[in-house]
C-alpha positions as CSV (number, residue, x, y, z in Angstrom):
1,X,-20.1,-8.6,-4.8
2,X,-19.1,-9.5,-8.4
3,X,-16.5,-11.5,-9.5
4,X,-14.2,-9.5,-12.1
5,X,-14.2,-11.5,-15.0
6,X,-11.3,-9.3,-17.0
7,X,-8.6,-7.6,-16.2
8,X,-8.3,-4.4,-15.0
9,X,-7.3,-1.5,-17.7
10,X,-7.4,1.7,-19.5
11,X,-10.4,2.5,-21.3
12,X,-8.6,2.6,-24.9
13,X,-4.9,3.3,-26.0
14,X,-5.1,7.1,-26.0
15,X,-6.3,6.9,-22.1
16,X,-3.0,4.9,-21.4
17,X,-0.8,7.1,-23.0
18,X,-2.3,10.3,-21.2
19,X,-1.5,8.4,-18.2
20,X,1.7,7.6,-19.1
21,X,2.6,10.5,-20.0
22,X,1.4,12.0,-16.6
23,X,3.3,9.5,-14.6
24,X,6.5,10.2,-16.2
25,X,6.7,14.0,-15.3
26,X,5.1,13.4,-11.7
27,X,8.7,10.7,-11.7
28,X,10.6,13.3,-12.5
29,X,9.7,16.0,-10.8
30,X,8.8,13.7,-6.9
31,X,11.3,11.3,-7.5
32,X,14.3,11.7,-4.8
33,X,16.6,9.4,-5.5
34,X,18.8,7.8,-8.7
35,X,15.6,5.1,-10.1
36,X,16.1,2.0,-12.7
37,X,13.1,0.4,-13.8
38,X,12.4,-2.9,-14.5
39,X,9.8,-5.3,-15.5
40,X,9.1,-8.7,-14.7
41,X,6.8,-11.5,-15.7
42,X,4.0,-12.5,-13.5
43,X,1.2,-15.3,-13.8
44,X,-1.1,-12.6,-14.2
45,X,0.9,-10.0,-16.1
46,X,4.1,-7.6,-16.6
47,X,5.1,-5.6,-13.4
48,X,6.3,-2.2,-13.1
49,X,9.1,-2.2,-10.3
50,X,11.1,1.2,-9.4
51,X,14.3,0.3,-7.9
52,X,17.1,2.3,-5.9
53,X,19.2,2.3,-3.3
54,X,22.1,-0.7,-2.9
55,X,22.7,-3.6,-5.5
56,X,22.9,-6.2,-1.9
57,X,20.8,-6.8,0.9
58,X,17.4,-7.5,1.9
59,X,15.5,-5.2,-0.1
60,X,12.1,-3.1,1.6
61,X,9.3,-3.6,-0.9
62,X,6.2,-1.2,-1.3
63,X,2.8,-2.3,-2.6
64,X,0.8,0.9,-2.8
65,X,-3.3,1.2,-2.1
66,X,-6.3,0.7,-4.6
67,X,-5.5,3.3,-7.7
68,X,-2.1,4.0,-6.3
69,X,0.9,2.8,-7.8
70,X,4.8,2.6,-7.0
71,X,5.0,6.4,-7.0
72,X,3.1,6.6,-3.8
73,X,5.9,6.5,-2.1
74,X,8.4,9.0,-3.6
75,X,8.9,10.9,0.1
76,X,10.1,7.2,1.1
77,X,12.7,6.3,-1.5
78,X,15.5,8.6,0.0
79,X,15.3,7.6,3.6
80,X,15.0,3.7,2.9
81,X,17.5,3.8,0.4
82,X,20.3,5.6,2.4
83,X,20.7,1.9,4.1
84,X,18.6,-0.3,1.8
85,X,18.1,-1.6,-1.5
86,X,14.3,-0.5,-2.0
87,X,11.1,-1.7,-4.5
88,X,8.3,0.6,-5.2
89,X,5.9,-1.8,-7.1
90,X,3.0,-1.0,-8.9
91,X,0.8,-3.1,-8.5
92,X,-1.1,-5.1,-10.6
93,X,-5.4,-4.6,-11.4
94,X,-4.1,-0.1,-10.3
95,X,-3.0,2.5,-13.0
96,X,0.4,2.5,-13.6
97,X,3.0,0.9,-15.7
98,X,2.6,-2.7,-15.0
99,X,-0.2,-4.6,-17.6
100,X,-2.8,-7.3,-16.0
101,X,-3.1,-10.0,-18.9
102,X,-5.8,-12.3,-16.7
103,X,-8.3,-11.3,-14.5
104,X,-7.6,-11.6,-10.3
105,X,-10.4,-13.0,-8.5
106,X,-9.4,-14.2,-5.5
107,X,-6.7,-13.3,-2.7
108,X,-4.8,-16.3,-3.3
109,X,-4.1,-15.3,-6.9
110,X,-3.5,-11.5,-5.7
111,X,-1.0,-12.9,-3.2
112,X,0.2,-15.6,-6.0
113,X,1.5,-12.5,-8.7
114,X,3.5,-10.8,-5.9
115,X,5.1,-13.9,-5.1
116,X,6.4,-13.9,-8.6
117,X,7.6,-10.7,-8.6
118,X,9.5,-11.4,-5.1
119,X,11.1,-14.2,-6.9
120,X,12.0,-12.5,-9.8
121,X,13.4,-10.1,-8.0
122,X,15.9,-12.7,-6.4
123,X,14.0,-11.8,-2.9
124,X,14.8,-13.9,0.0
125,X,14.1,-11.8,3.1
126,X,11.7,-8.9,2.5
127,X,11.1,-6.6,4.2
128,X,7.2,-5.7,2.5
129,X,5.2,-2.6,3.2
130,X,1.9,-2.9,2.2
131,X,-0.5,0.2,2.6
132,X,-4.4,-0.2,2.7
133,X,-5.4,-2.6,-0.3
134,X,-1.6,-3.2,-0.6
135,X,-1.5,-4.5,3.0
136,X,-4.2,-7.1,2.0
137,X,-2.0,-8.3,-0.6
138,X,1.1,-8.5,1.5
139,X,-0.9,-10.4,3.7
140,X,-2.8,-12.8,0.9
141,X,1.3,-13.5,-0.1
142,X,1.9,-14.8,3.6
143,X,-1.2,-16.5,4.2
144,X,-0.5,-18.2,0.2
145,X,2.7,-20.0,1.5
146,X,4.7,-17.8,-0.7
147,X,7.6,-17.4,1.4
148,X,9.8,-14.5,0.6
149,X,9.6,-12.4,3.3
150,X,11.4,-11.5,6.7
151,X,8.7,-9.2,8.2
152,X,5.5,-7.2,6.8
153,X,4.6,-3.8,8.3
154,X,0.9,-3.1,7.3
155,X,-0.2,0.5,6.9
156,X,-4.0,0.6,7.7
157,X,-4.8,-2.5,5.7
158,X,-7.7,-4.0,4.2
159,X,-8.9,-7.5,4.9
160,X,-9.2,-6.4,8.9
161,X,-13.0,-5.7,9.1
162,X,-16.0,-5.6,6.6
163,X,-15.6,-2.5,4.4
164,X,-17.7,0.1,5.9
165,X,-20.0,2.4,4.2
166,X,-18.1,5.7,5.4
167,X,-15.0,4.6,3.8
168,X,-16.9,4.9,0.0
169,X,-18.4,8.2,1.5
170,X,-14.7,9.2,1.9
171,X,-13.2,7.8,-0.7
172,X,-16.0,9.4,-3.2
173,X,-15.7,13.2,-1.1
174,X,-11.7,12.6,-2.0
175,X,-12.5,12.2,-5.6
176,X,-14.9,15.3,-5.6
177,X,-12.7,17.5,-3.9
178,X,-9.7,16.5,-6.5
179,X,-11.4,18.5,-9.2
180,X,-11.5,21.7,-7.4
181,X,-8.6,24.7,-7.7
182,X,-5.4,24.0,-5.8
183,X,-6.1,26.3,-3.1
184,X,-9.1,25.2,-2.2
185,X,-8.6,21.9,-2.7
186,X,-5.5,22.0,-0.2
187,X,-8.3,23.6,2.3
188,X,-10.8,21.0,1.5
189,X,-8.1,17.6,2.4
190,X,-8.6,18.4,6.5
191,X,-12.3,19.1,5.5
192,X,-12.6,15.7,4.2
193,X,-10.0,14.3,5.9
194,X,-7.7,13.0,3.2
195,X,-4.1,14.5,2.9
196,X,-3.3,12.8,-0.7
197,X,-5.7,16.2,-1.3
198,X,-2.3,18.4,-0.5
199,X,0.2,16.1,-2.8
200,X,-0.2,18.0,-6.4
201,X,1.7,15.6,-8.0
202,X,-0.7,12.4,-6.5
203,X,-3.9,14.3,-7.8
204,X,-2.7,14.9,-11.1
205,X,-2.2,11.1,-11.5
206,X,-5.6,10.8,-9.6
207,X,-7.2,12.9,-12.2
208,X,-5.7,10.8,-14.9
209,X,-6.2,8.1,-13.4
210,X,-9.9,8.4,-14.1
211,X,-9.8,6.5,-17.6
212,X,-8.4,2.8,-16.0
213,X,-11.2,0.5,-15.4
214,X,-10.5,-1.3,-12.1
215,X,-11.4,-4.7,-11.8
216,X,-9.9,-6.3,-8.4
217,X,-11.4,-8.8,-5.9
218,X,-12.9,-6.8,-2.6
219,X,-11.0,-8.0,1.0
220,X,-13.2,-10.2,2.6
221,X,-12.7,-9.9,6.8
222,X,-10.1,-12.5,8.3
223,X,-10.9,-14.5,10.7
224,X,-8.7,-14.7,14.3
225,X,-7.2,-18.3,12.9
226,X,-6.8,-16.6,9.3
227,X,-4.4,-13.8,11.0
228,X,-3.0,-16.2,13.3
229,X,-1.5,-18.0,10.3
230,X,0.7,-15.5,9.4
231,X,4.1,-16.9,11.0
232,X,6.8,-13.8,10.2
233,X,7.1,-11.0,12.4
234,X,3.9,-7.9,12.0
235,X,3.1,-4.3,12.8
236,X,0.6,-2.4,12.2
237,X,0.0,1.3,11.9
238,X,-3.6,2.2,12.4
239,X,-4.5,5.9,11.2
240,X,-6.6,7.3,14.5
241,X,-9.3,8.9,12.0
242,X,-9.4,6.2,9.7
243,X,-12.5,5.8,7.2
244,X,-11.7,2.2,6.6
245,X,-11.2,0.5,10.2
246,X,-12.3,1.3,13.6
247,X,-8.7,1.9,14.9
248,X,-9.2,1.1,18.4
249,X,-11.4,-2.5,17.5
250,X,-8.8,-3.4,15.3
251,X,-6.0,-2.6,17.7
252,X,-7.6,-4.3,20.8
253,X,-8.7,-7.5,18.4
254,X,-5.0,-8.1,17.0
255,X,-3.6,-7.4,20.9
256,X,-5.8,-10.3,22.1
257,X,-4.9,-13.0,18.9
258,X,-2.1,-12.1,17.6
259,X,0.2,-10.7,21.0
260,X,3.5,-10.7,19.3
261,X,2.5,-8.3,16.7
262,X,3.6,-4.8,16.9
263,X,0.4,-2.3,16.9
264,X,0.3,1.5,16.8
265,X,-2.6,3.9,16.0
266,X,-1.5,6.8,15.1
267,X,-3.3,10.1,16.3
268,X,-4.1,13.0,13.9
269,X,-4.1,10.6,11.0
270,X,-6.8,8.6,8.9
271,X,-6.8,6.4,6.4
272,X,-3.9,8.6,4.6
273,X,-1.5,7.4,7.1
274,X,1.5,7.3,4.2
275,X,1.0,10.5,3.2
276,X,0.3,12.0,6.6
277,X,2.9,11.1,8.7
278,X,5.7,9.6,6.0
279,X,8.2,10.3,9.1
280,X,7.7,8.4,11.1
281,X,5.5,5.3,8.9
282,X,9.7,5.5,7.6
283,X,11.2,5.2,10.9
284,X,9.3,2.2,12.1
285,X,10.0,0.8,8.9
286,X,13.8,1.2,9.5
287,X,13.4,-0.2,13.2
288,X,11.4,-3.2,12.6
289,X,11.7,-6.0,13.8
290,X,15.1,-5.7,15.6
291,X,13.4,-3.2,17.7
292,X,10.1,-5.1,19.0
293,X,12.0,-8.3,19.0
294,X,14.7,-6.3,22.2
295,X,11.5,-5.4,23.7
296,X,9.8,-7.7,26.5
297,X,6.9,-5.4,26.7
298,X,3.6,-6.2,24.5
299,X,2.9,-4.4,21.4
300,X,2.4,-1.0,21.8
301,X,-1.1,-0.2,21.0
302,X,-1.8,3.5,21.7
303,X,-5.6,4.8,21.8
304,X,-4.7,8.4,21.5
305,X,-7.5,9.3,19.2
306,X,-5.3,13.0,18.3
């Protein structure tokens, strides 16, 4: 797999701009909840970060999948921000508002530019929620020594097993099936098994989206000792369907290394998991860790395929 050897970006200044543009109205018209903006300085470049909720407390922090960005999450904003302050970030080398300024070729330097933006943000005791490429990079922070965070609930991650032909098959059908009418394109998301196929608003940034040149380093799989390194408190949500991981594998693997982490697969969803079942992805985010850590009984790790 090649190195990138530049930063990820729009194809020229007119592509940015019509993305832009786009991502403003989708934030005003998904947005739930009172929003400042902010930027910060990275290593690696100026990041996007969509704040609400309270001024004080541990913040939640979401890192969004590849060619997602902070507005991912707009059907999580209200919930999380009823109790906590809350960080939708988009992420660096994805379209968006932040700007990449050096290429990222390895995990540790993906990890490394969310550490800055954790300390920017006066951070101390995330809570970080990182979904499919975003989990990776959650992870990558942790496994970096970057400190910063209280717990890390991972969303059908990357960086869990080799990336499997299927999931390009899928992700490929998903960009396909974007172009078609509404309607049918609604019918189409259980045909190819992608709900982000029902959010209008995510589509319409997906279609823009089409102009930024992505340039990011592919997960390699960890190792048992590689996970095992990760010291602060884990669950993960495992879509039953998923394209990317083998659900049950996964499940059973992290049970046997890693015992203290929480697992869950999560029937009727695939790799979509956010968008599928926001519910209740939100209410183990509110419940974790206090939860597992009253618990005496392993992780739960359901095999309910749905």
């Amino acid at each position: 797999m090649r190195t990138p050897d530049r930063p990820s970006a729009f194809t020229g200044d007119s592509a940015r701009d019509r993305y832009h543009a786009a991502y403003d109205r989708v934030l005003g018209e998904l947005w739930p909840a009172p929003v400042d903006a902010a930027d910060v300085e990275t290593r690696a470049g100026r990041v996007r970060i969509l704040r609400a909720g309270p001024t004080t407390g541990d913040p939640v922090v979401l890192l969004a999948g590849a060619g997602g960005n902070a507005l991912a999450w707009y059907r999580y904003m209200e919930p999380l921000a009823r109790t906590r302050p809350v960080l939708a970030v988009d992420p660096l080398g994805e379209p968006g508002r932040s700007v990449q300024t050096r290429p990222l070729t390895t995990g540790a330097e993906v990890g490394g530019w969310f550490t800055d933006v954790l300390a920017a943000t006066g951070a101390e005791r995330a809570h970080v929620v990182g979904s499919s490429y975003g989990g990776w990079t959650a992870m990558e922070q942790q496994r970096g020594g970057g400190g910063r965070v209280a717990a890390l609930t991972l969303v059908d991650p990357g960086g869990f097993a080799p990336l499997p032909r299927r999931f390009i098959r899928w992700a490929l059908a998903g960009a396909v099936a974007s172009t078609l009418p509404r309607t049918l394109r609604h019918r189409m998301a259980g045909v190819v098994d992608n709900g982000v196929l029902r959010e209008d608003g995510l589509v319409e940034l997906m279609r823009a989206g089409w102009s930024f040149r992505r340039r990011m380093p592919v997960p390699p799989a960890y190792t048992d000792e590689q996970i095992r390194e990760v010291s602060v408190p884990v669950q993960v949500l495992l879509g039953a369907r998923s394209a990317l991981l083998d659900a049950e594998a996964v499940a059973a693997r992290l049970t046997g290394i890693v015992p203290s982490w929480r697992v869950e697969i999560v029937p009727g969803a695939g790799h979509a998991l956010p968008v599928e079942a926001p519910d209740l992805v939100v209410e183990r985010i509110l419940t974790f860790p206090g939860r597992a850590r009253a618990e005496s009984s392993p992780p739960k790790h359901s095999t309910d395929r749905g």
